[in-house]
C-alpha positions as CSV (number, residue, x, y, z in Angstrom):
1,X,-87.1,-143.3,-74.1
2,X,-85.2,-142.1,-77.0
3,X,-85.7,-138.2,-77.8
4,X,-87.3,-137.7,-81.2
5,X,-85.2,-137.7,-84.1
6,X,-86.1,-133.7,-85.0
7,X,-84.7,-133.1,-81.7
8,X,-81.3,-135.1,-82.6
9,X,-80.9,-133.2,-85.6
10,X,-81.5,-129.9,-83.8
11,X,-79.1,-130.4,-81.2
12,X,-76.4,-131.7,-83.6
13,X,-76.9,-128.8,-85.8
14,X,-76.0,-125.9,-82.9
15,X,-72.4,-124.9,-82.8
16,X,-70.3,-125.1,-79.9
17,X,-69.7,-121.5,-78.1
18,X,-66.5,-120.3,-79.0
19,X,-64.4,-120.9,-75.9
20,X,-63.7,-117.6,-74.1
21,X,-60.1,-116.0,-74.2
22,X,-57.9,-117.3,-71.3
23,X,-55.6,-114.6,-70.1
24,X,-52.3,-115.5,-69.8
25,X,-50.6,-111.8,-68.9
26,X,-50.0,-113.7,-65.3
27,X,-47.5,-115.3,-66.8
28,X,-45.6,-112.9,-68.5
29,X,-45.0,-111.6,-64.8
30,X,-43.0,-114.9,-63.8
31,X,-39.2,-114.9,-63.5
32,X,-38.2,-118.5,-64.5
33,X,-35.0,-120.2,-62.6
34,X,-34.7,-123.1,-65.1
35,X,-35.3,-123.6,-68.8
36,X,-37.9,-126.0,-67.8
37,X,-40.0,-123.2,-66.3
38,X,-39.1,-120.6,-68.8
39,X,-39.9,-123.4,-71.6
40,X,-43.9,-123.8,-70.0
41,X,-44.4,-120.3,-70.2
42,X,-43.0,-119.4,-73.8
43,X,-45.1,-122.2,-75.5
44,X,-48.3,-120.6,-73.9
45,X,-47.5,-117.3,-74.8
46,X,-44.6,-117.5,-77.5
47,X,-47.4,-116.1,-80.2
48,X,-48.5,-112.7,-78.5
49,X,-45.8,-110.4,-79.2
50,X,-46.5,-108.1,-76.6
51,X,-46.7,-110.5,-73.7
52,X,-43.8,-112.7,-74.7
53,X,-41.5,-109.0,-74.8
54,X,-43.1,-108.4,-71.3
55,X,-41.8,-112.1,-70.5
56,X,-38.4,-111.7,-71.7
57,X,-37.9,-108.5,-70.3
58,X,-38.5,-110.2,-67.1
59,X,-34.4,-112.1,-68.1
60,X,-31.6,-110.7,-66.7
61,X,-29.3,-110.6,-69.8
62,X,-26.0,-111.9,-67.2
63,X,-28.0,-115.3,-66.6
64,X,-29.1,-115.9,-70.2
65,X,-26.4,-118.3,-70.8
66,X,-26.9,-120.2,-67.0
67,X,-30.5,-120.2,-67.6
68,X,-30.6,-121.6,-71.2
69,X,-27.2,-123.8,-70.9
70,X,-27.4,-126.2,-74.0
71,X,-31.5,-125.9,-74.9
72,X,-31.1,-122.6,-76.7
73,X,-33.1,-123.2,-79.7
74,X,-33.4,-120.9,-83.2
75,X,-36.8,-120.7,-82.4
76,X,-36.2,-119.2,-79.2
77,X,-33.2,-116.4,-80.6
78,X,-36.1,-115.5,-83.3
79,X,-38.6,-114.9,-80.9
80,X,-36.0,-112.8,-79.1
81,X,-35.6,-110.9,-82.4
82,X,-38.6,-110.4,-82.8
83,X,-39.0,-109.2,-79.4
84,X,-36.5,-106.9,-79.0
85,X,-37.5,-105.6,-82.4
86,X,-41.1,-104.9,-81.0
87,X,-39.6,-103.2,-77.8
88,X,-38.0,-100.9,-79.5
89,X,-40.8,-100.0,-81.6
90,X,-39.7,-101.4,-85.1
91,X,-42.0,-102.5,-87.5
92,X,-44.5,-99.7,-86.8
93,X,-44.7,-97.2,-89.7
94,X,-43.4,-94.6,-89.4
95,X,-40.9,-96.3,-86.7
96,X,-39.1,-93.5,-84.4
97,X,-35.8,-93.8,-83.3
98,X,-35.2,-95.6,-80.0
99,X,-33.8,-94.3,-77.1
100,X,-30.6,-94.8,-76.4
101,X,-30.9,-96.6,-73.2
102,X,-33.7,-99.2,-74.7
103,X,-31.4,-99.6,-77.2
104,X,-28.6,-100.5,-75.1
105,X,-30.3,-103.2,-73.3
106,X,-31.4,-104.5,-76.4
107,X,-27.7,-104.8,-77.2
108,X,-27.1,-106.2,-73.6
109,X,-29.4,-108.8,-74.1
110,X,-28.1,-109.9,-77.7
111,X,-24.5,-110.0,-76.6
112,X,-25.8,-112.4,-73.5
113,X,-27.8,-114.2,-75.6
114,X,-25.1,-115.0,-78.1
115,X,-22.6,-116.1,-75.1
116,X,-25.2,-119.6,-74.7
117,X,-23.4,-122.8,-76.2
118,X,-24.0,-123.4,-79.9
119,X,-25.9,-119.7,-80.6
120,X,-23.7,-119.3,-83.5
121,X,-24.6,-122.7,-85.0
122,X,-28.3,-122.3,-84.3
123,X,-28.0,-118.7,-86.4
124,X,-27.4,-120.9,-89.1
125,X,-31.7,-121.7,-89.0
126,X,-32.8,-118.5,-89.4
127,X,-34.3,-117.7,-92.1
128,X,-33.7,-114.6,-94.4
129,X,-36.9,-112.6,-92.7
130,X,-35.4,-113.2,-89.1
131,X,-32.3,-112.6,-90.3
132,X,-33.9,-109.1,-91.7
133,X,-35.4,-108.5,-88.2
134,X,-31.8,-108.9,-86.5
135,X,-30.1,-106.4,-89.4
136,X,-32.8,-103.9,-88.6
137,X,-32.1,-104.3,-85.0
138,X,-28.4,-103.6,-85.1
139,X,-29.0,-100.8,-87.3
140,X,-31.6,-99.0,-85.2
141,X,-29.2,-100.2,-82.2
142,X,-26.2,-98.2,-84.0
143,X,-28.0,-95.4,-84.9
144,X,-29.4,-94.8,-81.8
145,X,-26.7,-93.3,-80.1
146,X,-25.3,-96.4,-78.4
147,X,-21.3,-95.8,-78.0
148,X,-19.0,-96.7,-80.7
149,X,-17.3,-98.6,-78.9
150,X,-20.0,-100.6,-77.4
151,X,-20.8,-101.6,-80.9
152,X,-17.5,-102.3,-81.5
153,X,-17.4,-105.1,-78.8
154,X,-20.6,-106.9,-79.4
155,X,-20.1,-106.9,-83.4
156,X,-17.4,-110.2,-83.8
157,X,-20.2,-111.8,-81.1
158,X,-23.1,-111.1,-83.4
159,X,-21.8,-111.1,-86.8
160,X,-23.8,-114.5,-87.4
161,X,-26.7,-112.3,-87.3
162,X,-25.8,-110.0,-89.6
């Protein structure tokens, strides 16, 4: 037997239960060994800021350009961007100066990341807000006390950012 039709109508008219958050902070605690594995992880947690910084932390700055070979994307240098920019506090009103040695491995990790294949020609696709993050980076990077003449080597490597 069919149920009444009131009953139809009632059943259709209840909303689905919004579908509980899934916790993903598991993954940010994976080291990937190949772009394939780092690839899985950043699409499920590429939007949350925090947990994507955890993730990348995670890199060793050395085995950026073995681990992302020629599948760097401009997606994947903005999210560093933005990443970096978060880790070292920018953005936040009123942003405090970063410690020098946060600031240092920000630079590590820039001056690795721009030694993968084609980085330069991918710097090309950011757009002018990225390109603002990355100008705001190397300027809290300079001013925090980094040596002059750490600056001085990684500037011709990331003058497509700036």
């Amino acid at each position: 037997p069919e149920p009444p039709a009131a009953e139809v109508r009632e059943a259709a008219g209840k909303e689905a239960l919004p579908a509980a958050p899934v916790d993903l902070s598991f993954l940010a605690q994976s080291t990937p060994n190949t772009f394939y594995e780092f690839e899985q992880v950043w699409r499920e947690i590429r939007h949350d800021v925090p947990l994507l910084t955890q993730f990348l932390a995670r890199l060793s700055p050395p085995g950026l350009k073995a681990l992302f070979k020629n599948n760097l994307s401009h997606t994947i240098i903005a999210d560093f961007l933005r990443c970096l920019a978060h880790g070292l506090g920018l953005g936040s009103s009123p942003s405090p100066p970063p410690n020098q040695a946060a600031a240092l491995e920000a630079l590590r990790v820039l001056y690795n990341l721009a030694a993968v294949p084609r980085f330069e020609a991918l710097a090309l696709f950011l757009s002018a807000e990225e390109r603002a993050v990355a100008r705001e980076l190397w300027l809290a990077i300079a001013g925090s006390g980094v040596p002059a003449e750490k600056l001085d080597k990684a500037r011709p490597r990331l003058e497509c950012l700036l």
